[in-house]
C-alpha positions in Angstrom: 0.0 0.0 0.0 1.3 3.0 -0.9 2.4 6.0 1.6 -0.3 8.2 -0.1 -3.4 5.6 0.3 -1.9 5.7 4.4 -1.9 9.5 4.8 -5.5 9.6 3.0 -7.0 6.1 5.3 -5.4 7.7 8.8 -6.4 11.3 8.0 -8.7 13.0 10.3 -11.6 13.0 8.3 -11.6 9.4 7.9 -11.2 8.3 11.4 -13.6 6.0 12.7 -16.6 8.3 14.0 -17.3 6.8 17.2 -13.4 7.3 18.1 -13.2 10.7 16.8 -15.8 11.1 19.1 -14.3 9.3 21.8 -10.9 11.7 21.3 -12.6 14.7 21.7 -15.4 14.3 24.2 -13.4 11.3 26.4 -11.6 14.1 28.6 -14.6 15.9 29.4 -16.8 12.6 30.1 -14.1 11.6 32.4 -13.5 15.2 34.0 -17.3 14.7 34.9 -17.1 11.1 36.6 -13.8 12.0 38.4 -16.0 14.7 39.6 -19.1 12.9 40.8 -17.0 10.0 42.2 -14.1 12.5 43.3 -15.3 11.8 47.3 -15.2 7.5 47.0 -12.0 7.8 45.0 -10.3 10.1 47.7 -11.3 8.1 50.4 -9.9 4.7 48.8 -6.9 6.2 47.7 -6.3 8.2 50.6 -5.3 11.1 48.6 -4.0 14.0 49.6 -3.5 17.8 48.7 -3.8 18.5 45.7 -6.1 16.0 44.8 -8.2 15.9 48.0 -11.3 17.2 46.9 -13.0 16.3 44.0 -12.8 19.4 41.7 -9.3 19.1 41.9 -8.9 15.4 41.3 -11.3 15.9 38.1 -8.8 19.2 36.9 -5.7 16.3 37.1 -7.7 13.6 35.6 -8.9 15.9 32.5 -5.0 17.0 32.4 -4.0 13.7 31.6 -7.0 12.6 29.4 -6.6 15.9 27.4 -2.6 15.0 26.6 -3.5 11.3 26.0 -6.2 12.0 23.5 -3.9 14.5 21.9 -1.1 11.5 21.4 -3.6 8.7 20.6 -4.9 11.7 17.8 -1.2 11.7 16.6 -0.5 7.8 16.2 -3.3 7.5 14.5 -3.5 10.8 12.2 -0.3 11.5 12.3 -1.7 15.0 12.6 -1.9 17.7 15.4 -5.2 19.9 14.0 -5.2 23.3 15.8 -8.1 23.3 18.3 -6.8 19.9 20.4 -3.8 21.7 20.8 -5.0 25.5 21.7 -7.4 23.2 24.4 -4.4 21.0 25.6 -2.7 24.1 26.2 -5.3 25.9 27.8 -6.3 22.7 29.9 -2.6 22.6 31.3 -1.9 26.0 32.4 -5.2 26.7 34.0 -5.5 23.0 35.4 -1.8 23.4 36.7 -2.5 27.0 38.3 -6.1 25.2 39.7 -3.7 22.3 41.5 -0.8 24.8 42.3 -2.8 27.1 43.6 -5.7 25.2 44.9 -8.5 27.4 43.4 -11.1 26.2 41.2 -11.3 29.1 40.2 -9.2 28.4 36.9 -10.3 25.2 35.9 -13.9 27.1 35.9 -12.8 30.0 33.4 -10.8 27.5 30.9 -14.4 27.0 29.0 -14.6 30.9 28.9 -11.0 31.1 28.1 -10.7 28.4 24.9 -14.2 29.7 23.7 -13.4 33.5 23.7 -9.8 32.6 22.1 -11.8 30.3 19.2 -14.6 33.2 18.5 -12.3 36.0 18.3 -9.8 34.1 16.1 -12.7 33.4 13.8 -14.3 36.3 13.7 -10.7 38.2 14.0 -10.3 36.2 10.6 -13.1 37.7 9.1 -12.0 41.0 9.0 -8.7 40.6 6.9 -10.8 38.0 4.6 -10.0 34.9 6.4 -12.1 32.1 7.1 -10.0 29.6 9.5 -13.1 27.8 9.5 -12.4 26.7 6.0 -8.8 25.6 7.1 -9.9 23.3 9.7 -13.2 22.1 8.1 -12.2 22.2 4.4 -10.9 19.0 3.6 -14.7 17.5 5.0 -17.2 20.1 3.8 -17.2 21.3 0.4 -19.1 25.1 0.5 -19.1 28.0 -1.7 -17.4 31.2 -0.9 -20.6 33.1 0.9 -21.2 30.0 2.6 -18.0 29.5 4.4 -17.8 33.5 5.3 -21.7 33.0 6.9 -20.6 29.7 8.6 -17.7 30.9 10.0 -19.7 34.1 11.4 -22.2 32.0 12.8 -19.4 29.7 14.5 -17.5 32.7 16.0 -20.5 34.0 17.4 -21.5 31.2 19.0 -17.8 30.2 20.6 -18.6 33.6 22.4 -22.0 32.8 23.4 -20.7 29.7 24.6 -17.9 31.4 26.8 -20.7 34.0 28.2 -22.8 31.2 29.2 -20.3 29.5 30.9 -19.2 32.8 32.9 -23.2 32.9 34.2 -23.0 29.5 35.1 -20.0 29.0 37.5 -20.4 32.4 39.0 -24.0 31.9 39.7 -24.9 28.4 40.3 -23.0 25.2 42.4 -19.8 23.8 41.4 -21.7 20.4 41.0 -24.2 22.4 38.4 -21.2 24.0 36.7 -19.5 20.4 36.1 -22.9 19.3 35.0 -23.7 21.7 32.6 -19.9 21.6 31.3 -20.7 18.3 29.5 -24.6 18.1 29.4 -25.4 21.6 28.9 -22.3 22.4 26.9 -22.6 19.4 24.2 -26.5 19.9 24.1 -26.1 23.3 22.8 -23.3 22.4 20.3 -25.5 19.7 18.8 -28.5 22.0 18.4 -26.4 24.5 16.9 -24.5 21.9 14.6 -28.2 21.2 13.8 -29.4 24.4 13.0 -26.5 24.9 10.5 -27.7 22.1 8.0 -29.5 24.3 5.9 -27.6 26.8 5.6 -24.4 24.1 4.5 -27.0 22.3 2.7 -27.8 25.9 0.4 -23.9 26.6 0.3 -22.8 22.9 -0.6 -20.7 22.9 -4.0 -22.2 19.3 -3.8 -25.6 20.0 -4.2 -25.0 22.4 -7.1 -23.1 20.2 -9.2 -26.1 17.4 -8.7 
C-alpha cells in the first residue's frame, strides 16, 4: 500500500466516528465522573493535597486525558489539528494553576477562556478575509465562498456565546451544576447548533449544485 493511500485512510476525516468522538469528548466525560465519584475515589486512595477534593482530582484527571487523546490523535492521524492543541494548552496551564494554587477558580474560566480565544480568532479572521473555519473544516465540507464566510460568522459567534454562558453558570450556580452543565449543557447546545447549520451548508454545498 502505498504512503499516499496511508496518509488519505489515517487522515482526520476518515477516522472512525465513534473514536473521533471518543478523542474529543473522552476528557470531558471523564472530567465529569472523576467529579461525581471525586469523594469514594479520595477516600480509597487516601489522597492528599492537591487531589483531596474532587474538583481538583477531576482538573488532574482531564489534564491527563486531554494529553493522551492529543497523542492517541497523533498515532493514528499522524496530525496535530489546531483546536486539540490550543485546548491541551489551555487545559494545562489553567489546570496546573487550579492544583498549584488550589483554586477552582481556573479550571472554571478555561471553557470561557478556549471559547473566547476560538470566536475571536474566527471572527478576527473575518475581518482581513480569512475564514480559518475553511482551514480546519475544508478537507470535510465542500461550501461556496458566501457560505463558508456566513458559517464561519455563525461559529465565531456562537464560541462567544458559549464562553458568556459558561461565565453565568460558575459564577451563579454550584460547582456540582457547573460540572454538569460543562458536559450536558455544553454538548447539548453544540449539537442543536451543529443542527441548526444544515441548511444553511446544505444551500452553500458545492455538492448539491453540481447534482
Amino acid at each position: 500500500m502505498s504512503t499516499e493511500t496511508n496518509n488519505k485512510t489515517n487522515s482526520p476525516e476518515n477516522i472512525n466516528p465513534a473514536l473521533k468522538m471518543a478523542l474529543e469528548m473522552g476528557p470531558v466525560i471523564l472530567f465529569v465522573l472523576a467529579y461525581n465519584f471525586g469523594d469514594r475515589l479520595i477516600s480509597a486512595f487516601d489522597l492528599q493535597p492537591p487531589f483531596d477534593k474532587p474538583i481538583f482530582l477531576a482538573t488532574a484527571v482531564i489534564m491527563v486525558a486531554t494529553l493522551v487523546a492529543i497523542a492517541a490523535s497523533w498515532v493514528i492521524t499522524r496530525t496535530l489539528p489546531a483546536m486539540p492543541i490550543v485546548t491541551a494548552v489551555v487545559v494545562s496551564i489553567f489546570g496546573g494553576l487550579t492544583l498549584y494554587l488550589q483554586d477552582d477558580t481556573f479550571i472554571k474560566l478555561k471553557p470561557t477562556i478556549i471559547n473566547t480565544l476560538f470566536g475571536a480568532t474566527l471572527i478576527g479572521g473575518m475581518l482581513f478575509e480569512k475564514s480559518f473555519l475553511r482551514t480546519v473544516m475544508g478537507s470535510a465540507f465542500q461550501l461556496d465562498e458566501d457560505g463558508w464566510k456566513k458559517l464561519t460568522r455563525r461559529w465565531g459567534f456562537f464560541f462567544l456565546f458559549l464562553a458568556v454562558v459558561n461565565e453565568i453558570v460558575w459564577r451563579n450556580f454550584s460547582e456540582g451544576f457547573w460540572v454538569g452543565f460543562k458536559f450536558w449543557g455544553m454538548t447539548g447546545l453544540t449539537f442543536a447548533f451543529v443542527a441548526s447549520q444544515m441548511p444553511l451548508m446544505m444551500n452553500h454545498s458545492l455538492e448539491e449544485k453540481q447534482d
